[in-house]
C-alpha positions as protocol buffer text, in pm:
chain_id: "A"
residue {
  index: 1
  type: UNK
  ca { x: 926 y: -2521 z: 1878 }
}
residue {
  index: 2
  type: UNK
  ca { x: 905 y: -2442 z: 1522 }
}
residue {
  index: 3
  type: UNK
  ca { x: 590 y: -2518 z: 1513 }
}
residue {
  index: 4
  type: UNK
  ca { x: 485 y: -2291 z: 1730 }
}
residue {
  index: 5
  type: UNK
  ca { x: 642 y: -2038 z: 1559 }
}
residue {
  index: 6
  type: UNK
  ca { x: 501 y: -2121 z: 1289 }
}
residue {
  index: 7
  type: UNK
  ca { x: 136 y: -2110 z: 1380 }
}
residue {
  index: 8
  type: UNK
  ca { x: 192 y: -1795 z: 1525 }
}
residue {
  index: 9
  type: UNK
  ca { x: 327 y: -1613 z: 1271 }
}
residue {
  index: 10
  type: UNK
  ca { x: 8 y: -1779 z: 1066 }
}
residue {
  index: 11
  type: UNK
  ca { x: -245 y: -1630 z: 1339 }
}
residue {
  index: 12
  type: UNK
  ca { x: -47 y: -1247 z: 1299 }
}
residue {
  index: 13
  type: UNK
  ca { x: -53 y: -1265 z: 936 }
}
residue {
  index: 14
  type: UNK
  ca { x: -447 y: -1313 z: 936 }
}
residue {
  index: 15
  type: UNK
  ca { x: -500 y: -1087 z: 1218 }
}
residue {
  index: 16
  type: UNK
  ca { x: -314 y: -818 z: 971 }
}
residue {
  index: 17
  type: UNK
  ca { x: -516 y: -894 z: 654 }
}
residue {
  index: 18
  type: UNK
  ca { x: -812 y: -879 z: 847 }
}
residue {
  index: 19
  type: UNK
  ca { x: -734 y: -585 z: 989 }
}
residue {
  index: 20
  type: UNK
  ca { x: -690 y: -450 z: 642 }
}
residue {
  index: 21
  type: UNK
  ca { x: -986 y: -557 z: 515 }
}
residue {
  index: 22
  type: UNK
  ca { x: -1201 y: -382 z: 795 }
}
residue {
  index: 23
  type: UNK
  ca { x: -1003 y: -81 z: 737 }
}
residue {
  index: 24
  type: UNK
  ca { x: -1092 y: -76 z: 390 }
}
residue {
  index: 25
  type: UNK
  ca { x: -1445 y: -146 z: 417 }
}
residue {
  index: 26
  type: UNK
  ca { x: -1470 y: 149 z: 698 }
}
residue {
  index: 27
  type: UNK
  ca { x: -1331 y: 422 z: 478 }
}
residue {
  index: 28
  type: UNK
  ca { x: -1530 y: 271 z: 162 }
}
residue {
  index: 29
  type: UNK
  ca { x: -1818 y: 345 z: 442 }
}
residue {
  index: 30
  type: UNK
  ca { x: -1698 y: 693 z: 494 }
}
residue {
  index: 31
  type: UNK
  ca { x: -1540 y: 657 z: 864 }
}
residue {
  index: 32
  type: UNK
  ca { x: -1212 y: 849 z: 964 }
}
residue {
  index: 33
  type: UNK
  ca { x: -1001 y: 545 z: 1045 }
}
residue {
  index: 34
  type: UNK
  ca { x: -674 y: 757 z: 1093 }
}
residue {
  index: 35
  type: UNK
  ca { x: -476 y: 525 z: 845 }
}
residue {
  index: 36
  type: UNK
  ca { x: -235 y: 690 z: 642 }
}
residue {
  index: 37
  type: UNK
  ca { x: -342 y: 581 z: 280 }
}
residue {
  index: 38
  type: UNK
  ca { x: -116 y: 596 z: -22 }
}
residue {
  index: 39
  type: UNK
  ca { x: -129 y: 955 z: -235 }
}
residue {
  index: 40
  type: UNK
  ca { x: -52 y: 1020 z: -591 }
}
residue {
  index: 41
  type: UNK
  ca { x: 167 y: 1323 z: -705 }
}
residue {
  index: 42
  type: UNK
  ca { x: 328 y: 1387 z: -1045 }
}
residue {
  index: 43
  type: UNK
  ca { x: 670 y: 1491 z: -1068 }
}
residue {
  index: 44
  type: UNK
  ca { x: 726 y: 1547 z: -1453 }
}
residue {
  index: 45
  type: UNK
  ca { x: 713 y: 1247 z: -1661 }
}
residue {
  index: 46
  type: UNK
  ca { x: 706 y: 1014 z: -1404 }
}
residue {
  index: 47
  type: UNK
  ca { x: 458 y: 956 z: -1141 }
}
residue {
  index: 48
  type: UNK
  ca { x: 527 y: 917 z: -750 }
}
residue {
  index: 49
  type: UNK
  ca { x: 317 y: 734 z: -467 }
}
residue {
  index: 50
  type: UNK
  ca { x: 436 y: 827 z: -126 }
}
residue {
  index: 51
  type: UNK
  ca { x: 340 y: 591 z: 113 }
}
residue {
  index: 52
  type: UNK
  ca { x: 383 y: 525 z: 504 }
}
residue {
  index: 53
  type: UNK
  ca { x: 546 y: 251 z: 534 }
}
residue {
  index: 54
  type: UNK
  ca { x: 589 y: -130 z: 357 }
}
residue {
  index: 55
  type: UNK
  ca { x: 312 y: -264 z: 531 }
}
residue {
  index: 56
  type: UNK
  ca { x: 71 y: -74 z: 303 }
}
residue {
  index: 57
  type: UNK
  ca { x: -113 y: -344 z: 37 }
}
residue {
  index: 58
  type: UNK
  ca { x: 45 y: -329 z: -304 }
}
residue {
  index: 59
  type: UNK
  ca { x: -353 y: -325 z: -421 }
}
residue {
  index: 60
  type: UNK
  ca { x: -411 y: 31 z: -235 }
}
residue {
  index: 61
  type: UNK
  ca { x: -68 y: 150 z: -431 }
}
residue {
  index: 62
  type: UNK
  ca { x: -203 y: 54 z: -729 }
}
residue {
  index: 63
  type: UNK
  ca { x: -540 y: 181 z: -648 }
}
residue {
  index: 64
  type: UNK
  ca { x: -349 y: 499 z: -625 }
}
residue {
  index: 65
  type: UNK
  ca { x: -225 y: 552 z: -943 }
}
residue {
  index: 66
  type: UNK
  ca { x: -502 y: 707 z: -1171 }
}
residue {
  index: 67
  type: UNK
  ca { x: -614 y: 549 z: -1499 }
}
residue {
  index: 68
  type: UNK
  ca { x: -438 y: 592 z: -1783 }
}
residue {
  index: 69
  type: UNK
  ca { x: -88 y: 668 z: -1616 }
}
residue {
  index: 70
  type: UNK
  ca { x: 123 y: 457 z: -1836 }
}
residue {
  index: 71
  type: UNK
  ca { x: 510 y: 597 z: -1714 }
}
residue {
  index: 72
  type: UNK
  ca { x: 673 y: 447 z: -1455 }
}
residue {
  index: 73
  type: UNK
  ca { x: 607 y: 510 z: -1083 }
}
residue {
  index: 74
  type: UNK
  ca { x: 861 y: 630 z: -824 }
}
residue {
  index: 75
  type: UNK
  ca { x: 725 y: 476 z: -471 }
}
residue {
  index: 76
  type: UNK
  ca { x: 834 y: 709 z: -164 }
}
residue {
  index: 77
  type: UNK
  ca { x: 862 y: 674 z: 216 }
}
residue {
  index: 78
  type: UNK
  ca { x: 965 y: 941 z: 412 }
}
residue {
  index: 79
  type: UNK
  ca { x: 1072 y: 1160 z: 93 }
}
residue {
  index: 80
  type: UNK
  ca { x: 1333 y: 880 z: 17 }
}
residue {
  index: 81
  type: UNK
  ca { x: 1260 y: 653 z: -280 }
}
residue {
  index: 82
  type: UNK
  ca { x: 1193 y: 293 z: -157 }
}
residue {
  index: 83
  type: UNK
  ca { x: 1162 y: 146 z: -510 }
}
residue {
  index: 84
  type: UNK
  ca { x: 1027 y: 260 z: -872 }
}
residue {
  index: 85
  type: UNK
  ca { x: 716 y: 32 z: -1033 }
}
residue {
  index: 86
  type: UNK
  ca { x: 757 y: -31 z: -1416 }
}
residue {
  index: 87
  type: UNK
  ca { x: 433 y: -6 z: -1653 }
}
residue {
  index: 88
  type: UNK
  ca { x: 375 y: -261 z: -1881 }
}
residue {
  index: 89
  type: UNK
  ca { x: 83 y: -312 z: -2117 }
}
């Protein structure tokens, strides 16, 4: 039984990172895929990333902080803060 549980939590978790790579390469392409992607805004001397949910890829939140940006980042959902990402060098 486990084993089946297993395998198909294994086949959803590929279907998902699939799905996010197609996504990706579609908007790279310049199609409207209706996915909410993360968005930068600057609230004083720290940054924020409002995002739609946790399933977004940590690689698109960091995409989404510009160069350069070297204070920490708040990370929204929702206009609540879900967590706050520390910059390092």
């Amino acid at each position: 039984m486990d084993f089946e549980i297993d395998e198909t939590k294994e086949v959803l978790d590929r279907l998902r990172r699939i799905e996010t790579r197609v996504t990706k390469y579609l908007i790279e392409r310049g199609f409207d895929t209706q996915s909410v992607q993360p968005k930068w805004d600057h609230n004083g001397d720290n940054g924020v990333v409002h995002i739609p949910s946790t399933k977004v890829a940590l690689q698109d939140v960091l995409e989404a902080i510009p160069d350069g940006h070297t204070d920490d980042v708040a990370i929204y959902i929702d206009n609540e803060l879900y967590c706050w990402l520390g910059v390092t060098d």
